[in-house]
One Martini backbone bead per residue (centre of mass of N, CA, C, O) as a GRO file, in nm:
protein
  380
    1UNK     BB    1  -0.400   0.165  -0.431
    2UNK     BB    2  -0.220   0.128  -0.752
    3UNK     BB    3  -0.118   0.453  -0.704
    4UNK     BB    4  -0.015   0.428  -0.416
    5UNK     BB    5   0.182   0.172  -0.518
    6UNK     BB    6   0.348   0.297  -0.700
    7UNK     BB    7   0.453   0.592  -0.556
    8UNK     BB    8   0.588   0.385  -0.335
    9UNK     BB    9   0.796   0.239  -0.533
   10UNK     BB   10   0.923   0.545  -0.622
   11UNK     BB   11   1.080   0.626  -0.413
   12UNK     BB   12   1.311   0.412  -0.418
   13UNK     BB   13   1.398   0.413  -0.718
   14UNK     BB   14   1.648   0.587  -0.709
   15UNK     BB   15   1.846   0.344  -0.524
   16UNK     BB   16   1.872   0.098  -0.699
   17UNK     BB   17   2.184   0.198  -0.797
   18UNK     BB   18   2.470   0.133  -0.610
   19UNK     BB   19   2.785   0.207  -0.593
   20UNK     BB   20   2.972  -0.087  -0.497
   21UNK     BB   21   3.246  -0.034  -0.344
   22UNK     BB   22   3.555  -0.148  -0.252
   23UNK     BB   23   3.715   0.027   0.045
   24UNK     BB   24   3.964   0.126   0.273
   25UNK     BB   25   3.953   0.412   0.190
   26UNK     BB   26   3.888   0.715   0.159
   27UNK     BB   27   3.627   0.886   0.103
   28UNK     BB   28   3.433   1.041  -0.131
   29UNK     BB   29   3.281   1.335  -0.050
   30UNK     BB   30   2.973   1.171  -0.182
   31UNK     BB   31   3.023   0.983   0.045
   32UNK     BB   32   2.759   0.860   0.341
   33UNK     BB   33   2.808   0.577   0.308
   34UNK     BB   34   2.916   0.253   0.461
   35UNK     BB   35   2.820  -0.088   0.378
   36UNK     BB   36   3.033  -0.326   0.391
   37UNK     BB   37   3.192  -0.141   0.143
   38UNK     BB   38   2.900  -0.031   0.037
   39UNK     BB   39   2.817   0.266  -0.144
   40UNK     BB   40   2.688   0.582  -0.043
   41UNK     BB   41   2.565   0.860  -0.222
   42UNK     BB   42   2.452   1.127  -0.277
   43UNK     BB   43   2.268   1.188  -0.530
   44UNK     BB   44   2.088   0.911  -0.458
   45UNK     BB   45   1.975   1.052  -0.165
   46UNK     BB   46   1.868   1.322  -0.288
   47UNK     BB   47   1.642   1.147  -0.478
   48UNK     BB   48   1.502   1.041  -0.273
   49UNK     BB   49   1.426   1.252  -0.097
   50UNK     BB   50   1.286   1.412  -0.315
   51UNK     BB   51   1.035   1.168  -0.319
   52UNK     BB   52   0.955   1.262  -0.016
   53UNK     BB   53   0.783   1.497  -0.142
   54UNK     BB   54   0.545   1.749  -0.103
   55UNK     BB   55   0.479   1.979  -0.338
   56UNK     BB   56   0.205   2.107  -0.156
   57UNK     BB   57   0.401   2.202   0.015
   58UNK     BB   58   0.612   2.343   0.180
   59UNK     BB   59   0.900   2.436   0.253
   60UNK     BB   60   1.184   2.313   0.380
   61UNK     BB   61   1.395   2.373   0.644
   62UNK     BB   62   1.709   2.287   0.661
   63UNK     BB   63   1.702   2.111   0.891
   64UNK     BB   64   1.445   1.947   0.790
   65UNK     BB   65   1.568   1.834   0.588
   66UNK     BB   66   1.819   1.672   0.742
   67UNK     BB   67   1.640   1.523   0.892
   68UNK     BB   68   1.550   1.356   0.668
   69UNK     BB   69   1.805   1.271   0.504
   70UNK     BB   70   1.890   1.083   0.781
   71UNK     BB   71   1.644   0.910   0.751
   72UNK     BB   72   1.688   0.816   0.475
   73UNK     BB   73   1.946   0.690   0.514
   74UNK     BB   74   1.928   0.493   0.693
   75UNK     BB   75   1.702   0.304   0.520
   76UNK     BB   76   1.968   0.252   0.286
   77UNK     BB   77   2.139   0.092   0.523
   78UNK     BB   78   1.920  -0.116   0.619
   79UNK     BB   79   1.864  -0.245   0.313
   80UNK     BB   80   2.145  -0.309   0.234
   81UNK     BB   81   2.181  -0.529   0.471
   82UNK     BB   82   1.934  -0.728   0.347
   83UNK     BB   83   2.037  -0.780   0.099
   84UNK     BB   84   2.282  -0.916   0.167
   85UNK     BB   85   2.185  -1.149   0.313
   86UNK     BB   86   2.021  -1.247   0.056
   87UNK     BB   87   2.228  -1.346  -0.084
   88UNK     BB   88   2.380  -1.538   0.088
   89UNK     BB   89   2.123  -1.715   0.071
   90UNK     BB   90   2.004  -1.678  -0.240
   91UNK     BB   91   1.726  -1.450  -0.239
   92UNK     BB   92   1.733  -1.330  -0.506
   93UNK     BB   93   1.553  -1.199  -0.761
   94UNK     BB   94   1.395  -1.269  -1.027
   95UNK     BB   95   1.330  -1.209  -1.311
   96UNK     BB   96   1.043  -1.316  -1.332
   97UNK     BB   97   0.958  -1.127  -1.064
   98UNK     BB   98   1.041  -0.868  -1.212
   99UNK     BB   99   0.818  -0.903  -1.444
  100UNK     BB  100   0.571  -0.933  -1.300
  101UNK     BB  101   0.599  -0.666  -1.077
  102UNK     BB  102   0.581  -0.483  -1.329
  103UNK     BB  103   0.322  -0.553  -1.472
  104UNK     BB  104   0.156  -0.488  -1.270
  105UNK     BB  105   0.211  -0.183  -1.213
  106UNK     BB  106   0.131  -0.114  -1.509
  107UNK     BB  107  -0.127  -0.197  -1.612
  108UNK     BB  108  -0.330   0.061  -1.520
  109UNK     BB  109  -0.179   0.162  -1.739
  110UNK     BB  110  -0.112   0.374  -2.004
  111UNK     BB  111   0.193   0.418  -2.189
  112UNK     BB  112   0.171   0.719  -2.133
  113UNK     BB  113   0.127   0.735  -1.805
  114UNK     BB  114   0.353   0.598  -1.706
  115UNK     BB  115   0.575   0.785  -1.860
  116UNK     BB  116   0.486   1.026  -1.677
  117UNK     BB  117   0.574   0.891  -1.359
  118UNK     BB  118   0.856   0.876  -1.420
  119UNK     BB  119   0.906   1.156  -1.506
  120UNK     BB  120   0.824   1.284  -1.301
  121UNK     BB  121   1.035   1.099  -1.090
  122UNK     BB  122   1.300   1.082  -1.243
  123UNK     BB  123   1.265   0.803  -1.378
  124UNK     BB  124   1.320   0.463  -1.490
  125UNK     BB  125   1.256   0.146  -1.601
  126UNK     BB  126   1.519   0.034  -1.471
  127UNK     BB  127   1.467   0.152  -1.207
  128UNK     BB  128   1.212   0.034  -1.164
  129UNK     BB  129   1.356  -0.297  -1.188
  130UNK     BB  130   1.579  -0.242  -0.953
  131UNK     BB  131   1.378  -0.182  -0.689
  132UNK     BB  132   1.187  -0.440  -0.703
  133UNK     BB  133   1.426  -0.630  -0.652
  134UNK     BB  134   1.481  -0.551  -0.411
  135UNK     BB  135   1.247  -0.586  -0.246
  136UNK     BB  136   1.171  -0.887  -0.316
  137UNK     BB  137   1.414  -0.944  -0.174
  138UNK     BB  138   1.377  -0.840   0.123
  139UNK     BB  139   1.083  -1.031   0.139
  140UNK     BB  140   1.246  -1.320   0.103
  141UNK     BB  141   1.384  -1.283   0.380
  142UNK     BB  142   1.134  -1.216   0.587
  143UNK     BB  143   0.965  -1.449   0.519
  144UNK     BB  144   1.242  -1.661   0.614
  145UNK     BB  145   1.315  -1.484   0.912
  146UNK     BB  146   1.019  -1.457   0.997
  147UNK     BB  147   0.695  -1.536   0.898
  148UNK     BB  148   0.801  -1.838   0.907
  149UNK     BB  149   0.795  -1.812   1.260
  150UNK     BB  150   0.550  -1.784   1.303
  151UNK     BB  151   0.329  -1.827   1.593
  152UNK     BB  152  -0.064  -1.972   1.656
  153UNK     BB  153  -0.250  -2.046   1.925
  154UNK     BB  154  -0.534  -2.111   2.065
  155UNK     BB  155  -0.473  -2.006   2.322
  156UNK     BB  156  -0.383  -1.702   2.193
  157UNK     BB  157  -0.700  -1.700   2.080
  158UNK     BB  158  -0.852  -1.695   2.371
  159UNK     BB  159  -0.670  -1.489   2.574
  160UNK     BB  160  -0.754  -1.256   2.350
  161UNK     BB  161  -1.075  -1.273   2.410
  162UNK     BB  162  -1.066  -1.254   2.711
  163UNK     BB  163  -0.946  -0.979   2.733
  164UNK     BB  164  -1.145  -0.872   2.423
  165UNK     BB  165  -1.463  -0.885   2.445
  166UNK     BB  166  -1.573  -0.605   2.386
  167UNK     BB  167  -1.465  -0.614   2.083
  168UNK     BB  168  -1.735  -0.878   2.002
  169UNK     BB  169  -1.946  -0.611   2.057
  170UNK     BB  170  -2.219  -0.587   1.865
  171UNK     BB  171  -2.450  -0.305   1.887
  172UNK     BB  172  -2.495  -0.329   1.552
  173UNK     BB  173  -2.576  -0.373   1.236
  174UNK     BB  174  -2.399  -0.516   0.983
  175UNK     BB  175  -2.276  -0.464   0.609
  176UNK     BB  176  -2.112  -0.599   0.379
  177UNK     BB  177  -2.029  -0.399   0.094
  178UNK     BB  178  -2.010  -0.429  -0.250
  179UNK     BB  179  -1.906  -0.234  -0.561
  180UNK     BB  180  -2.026  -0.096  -0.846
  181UNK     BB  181  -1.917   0.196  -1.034
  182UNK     BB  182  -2.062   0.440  -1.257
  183UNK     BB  183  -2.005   0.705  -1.487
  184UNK     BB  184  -2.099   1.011  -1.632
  185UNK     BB  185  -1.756   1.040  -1.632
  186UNK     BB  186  -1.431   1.165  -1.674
  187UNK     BB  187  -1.185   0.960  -1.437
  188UNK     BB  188  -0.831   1.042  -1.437
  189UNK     BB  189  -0.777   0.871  -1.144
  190UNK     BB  190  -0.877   0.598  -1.288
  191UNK     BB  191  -0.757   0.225  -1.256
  192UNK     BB  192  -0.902   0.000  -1.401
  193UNK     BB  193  -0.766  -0.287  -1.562
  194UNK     BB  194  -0.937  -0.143  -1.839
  195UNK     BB  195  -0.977   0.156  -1.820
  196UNK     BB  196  -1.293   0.182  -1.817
  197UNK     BB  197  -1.462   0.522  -1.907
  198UNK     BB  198  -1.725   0.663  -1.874
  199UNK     BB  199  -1.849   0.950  -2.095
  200UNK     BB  200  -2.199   0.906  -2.041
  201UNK     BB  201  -2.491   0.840  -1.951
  202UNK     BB  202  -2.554   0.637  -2.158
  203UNK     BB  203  -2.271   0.489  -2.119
  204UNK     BB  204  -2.332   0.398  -1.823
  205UNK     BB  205  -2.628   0.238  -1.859
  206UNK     BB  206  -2.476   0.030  -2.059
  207UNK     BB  207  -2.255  -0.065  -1.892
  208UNK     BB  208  -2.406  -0.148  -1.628
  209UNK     BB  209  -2.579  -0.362  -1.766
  210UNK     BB  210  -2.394  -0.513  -1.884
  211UNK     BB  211  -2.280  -0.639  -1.599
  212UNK     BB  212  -2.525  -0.736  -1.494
  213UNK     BB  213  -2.560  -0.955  -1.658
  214UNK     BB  214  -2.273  -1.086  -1.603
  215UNK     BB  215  -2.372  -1.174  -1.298
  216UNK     BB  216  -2.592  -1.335  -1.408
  217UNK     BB  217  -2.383  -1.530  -1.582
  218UNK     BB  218  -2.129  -1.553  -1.316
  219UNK     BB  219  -1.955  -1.315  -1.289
  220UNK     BB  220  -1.744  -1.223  -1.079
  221UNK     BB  221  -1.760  -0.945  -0.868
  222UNK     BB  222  -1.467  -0.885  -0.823
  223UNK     BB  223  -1.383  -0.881  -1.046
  224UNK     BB  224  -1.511  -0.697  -1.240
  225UNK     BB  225  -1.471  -0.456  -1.089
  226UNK     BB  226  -1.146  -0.437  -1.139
  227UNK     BB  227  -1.192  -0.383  -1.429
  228UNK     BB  228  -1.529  -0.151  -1.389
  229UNK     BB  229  -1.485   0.025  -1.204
  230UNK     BB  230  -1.512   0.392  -1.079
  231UNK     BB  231  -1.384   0.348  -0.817
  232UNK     BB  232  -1.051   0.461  -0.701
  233UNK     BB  233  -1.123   0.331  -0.387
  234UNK     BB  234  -1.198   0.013  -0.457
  235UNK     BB  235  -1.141  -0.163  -0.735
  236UNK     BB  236  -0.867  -0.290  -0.614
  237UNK     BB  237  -1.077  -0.475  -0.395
  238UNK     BB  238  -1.343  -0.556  -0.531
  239UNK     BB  239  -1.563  -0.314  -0.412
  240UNK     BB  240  -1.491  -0.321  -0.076
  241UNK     BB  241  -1.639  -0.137   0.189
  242UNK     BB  242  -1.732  -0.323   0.416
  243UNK     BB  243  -1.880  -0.270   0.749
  244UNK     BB  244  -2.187  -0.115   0.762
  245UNK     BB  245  -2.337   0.073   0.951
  246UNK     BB  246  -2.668   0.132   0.983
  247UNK     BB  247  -2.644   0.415   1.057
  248UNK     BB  248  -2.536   0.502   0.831
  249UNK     BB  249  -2.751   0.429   0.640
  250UNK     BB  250  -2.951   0.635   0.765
  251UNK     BB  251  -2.790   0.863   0.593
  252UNK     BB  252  -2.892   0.730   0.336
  253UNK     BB  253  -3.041   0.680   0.115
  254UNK     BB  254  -3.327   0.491   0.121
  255UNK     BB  255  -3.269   0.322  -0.124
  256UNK     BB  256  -3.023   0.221  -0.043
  257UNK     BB  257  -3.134   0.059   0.228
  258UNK     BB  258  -3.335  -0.111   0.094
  259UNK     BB  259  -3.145  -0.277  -0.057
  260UNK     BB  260  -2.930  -0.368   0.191
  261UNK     BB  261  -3.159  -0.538   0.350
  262UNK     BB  262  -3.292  -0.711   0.113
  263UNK     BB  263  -3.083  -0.874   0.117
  264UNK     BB  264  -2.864  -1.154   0.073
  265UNK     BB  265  -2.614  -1.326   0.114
  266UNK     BB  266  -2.499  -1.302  -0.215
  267UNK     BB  267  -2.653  -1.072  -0.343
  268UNK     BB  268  -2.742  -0.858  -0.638
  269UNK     BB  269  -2.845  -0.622  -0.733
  270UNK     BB  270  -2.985  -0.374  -0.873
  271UNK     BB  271  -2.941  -0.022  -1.064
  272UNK     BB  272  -2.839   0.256  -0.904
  273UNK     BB  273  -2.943   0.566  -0.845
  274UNK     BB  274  -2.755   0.812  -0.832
  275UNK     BB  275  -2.551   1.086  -0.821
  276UNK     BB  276  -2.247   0.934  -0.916
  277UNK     BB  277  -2.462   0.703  -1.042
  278UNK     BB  278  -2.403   0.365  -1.077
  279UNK     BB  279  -2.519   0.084  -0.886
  280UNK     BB  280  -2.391  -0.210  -0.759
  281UNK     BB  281  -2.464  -0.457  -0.508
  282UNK     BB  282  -2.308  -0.740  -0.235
  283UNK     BB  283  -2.361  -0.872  -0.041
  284UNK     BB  284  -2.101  -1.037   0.196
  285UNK     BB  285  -2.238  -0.986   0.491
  286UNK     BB  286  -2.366  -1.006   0.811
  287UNK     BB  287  -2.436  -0.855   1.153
  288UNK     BB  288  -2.537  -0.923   1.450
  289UNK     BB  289  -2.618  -0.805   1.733
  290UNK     BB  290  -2.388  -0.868   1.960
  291UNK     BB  291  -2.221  -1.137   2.074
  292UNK     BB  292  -1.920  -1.280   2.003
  293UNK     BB  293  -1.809  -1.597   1.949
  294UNK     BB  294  -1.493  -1.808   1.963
  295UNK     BB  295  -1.639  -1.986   1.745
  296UNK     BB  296  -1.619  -1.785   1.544
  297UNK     BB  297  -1.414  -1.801   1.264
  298UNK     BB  298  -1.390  -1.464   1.221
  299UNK     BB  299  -1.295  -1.444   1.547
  300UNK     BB  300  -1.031  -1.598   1.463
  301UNK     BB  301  -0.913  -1.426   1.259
  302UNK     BB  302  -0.916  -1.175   1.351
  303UNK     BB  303  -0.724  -1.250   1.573
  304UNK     BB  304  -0.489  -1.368   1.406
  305UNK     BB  305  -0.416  -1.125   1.259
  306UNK     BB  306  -0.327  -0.931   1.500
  307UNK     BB  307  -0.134  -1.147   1.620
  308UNK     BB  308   0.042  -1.121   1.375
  309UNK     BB  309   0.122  -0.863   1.315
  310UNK     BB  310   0.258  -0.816   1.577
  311UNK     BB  311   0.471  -0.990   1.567
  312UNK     BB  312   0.585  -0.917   1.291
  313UNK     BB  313   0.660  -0.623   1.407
  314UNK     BB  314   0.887  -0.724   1.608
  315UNK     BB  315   1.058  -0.920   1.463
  316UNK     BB  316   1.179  -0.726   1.252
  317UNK     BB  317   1.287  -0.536   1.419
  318UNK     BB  318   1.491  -0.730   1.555
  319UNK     BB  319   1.623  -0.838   1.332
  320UNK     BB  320   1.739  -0.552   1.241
  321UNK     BB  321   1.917  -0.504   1.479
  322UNK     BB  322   2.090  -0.761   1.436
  323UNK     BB  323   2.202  -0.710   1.146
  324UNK     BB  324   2.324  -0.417   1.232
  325UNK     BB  325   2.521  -0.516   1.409
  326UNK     BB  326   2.657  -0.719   1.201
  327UNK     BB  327   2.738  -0.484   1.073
  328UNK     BB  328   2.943  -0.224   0.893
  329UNK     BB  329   2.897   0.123   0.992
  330UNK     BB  330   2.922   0.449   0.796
  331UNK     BB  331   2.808   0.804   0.853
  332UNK     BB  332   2.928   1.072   0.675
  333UNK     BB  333   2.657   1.269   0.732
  334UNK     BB  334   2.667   1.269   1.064
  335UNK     BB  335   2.944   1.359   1.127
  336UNK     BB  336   2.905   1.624   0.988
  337UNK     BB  337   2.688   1.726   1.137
  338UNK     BB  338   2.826   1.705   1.445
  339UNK     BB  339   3.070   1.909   1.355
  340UNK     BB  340   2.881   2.134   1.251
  341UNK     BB  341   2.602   2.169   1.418
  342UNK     BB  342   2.417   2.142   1.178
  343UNK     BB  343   2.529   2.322   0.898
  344UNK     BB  344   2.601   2.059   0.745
  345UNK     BB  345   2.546   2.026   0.494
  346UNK     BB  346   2.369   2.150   0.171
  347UNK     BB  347   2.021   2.076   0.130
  348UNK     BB  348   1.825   2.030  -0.104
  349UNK     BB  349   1.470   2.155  -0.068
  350UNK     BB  350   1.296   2.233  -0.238
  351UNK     BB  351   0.950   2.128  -0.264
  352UNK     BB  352   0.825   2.046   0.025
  353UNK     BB  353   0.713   1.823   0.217
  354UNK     BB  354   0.725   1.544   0.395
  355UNK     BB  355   0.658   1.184   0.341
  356UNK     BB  356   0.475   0.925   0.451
  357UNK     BB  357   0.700   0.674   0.396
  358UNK     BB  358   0.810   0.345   0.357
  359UNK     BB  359   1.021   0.181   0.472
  360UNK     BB  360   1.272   0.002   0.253
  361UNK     BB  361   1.354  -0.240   0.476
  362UNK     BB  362   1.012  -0.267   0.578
  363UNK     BB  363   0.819  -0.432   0.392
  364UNK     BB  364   0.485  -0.455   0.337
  365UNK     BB  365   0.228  -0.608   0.300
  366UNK     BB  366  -0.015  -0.622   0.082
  367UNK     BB  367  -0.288  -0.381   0.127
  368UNK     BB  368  -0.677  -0.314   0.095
  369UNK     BB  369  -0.844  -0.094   0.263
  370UNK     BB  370  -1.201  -0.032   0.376
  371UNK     BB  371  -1.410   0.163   0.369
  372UNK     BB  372  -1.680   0.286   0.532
  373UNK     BB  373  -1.856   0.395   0.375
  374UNK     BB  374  -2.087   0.487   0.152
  375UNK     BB  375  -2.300   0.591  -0.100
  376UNK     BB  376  -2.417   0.833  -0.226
  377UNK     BB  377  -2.664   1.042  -0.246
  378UNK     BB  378  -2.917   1.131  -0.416
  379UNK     BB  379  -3.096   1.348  -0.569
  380UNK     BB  380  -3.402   1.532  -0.499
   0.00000   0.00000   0.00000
């Protein structure tokens, strides 16, 4: 969601711009770390720390914090390093990518909203439009050290299929299904790309007839979804439900099922009325039990969507380890951890515990994971 791809890029803009000194000289007690003369500051460390803190969970007791604190250092000398190659390449990202990259996150918020996510996370829009730079460069460093150096081949393609067949041993018949969802009510946390939010059964009704319309004079159902759907959970990827097996159709409303069984591929239904809205569906695909063959084109793409994505998490973390090596770095807040036994120095705790944010030294593209869910069942 556009929710949690903002969020998780504000983790690390506490940290857009270190104090970058060159010196051979003994550090100033602030400084945490220093990659290759560049230095990592504890304010910004402390800043990006208290950024992966989950407000509603408990305090961190000091070990936690302390053991979080040098895992975020950790991320912020890897990513550190990666920029600097990234430079020395010429790879680093230009003003207009940075603000393609900044409005793109903007968009889905009102000018209200946006400076609260800011204001909440403690962050300036230079602080994000300096971090999203960052990201870019590391990602175009990436793309052309690892990304482009992928290679799958037919026989890969083949031996993954040949090992795993069972993989692709449909049980029971599956279908593909895009919603677009309109509701009755105004939803906070709903940022489809109109911000577009009906707040009453007759303008749900209005609206949703509205877009019927329009999918009926050719306009894309993608497209659509993402401008006006309310669902949270979908709008972001064109209401793309994924793959719904028959089973879960038989646990919900009858009308629902027989709405997506009557479809054929690319079909898109009238205007369902269940109990959280009114309901559009696109059947985008159907699968028969049995087993599928290597001659599917969908099974070949599957394939190697797998085996791409292993092989780039692999050569990543050796790019990544390789790097490190050829880095000169220097931890100053590990060794103060192992002088004094773990007891120093002290981390402000603040509130909540730890979020399993993404290192910043190896992003990953950006995906839209389609929840397998299906729409509620209308009331009795």
């Amino acid at each position: 969601m556009v929710r949690k791809a903002f969020a998780a890029t504000l983790l690390v803009s506490a940290l857009a711009a270190f104090g970058c000194k060159h010196s051979d000289a003994a550090p100033a007690p602030d400084v945490w770390a220093v990659v290759n003369g560049d230095q990592i500051h504890r304010p910004e460390a402390e800043k990006y720390y208290k950024s992966r803190l989950n407000p509603q969970a408990p305090t961190p007791s000091q070990e936690e914090a302390l053991s979080l604190t040098l895992n975020v250092l950790d991320e912020l000398i890897n990513n550190d390093i990666l920029i600097q190659r990234a430079r020395k390449l010429g790879l680093e990202a230009t003003d207009g990518e940075v603000e393609d990259k900044f409005t793109e996150f903007k968009n889905p918020y009102t000018e209200d909203e946006f400076q609260r996510q800011l204001k909440d996370r403690g962050v300036t829009t230079n602080d994000l439009k300096d971090d999203l730079r960052r990201q870019l460069t590391v990602q175009k460093l990436l793309n052309r050290e690892v990304v482009a150096k992928i290679s799958i081949t037919d026989q890969d393609i083949s031996d993954f299929y040949n090992q795993n067949r069972a993989q692709f041993n449909v049980a029971e018949a599956q279908y593909r299904i895009a919603q677009i969802l309109v509701t009755p009510h105004k939803d906070p946390q709903l940022h489809n790309r109109k911000n577009d939010d009906a707040t009453t059964d007759v303008e749900a009704r209005r609206k949703s007839a509205a877009l019927l319309q329009q999918l009926a004079n050719g306009t894309d159902f993608t497209q659509l979804a993402m401008d006006y759907s309310e669902d949270p959970a979908t709008a972001s990827s064109g209401g793309d439900l994924g793959y719904v097996p028959e089973s879960s159709l038989n646990q919900s409303d009858p009308a629902l099922k027989r709405t997506v069984v009557s479809l054929k591929v690319g079909q898109v239904s009238p205007i369902i009325s269940l109990k959280d809205g009114y309901h559009i569906l696109k059947l985008m695909a159907k699968e028969a039990p049995g087993q599928r063959q290597i001659s599917d084109p969908q099974v070949q793409q599957s394939i190697r969507d797998t085996l791409r994505n292993r092989k780039e998490q692999l050569l990543r973390a050796a790019y990544m380890a390789e790097a490190r090596d050829g880095a000169k770095v220097t931890n100053y807040l590990a060794q103060q951890v192992t002088e004094s036994n773990g007891k120093l120095p002290e981390i402000p705790k603040f509130a909540g515990a730890a979020g399993a944010s993404a290192p910043a030294s190896a992003p990953a593209p950006a995906s839209a994971p389609a929840p397998s869910n299906v729409p509620a069942a209308s009331q009795p």
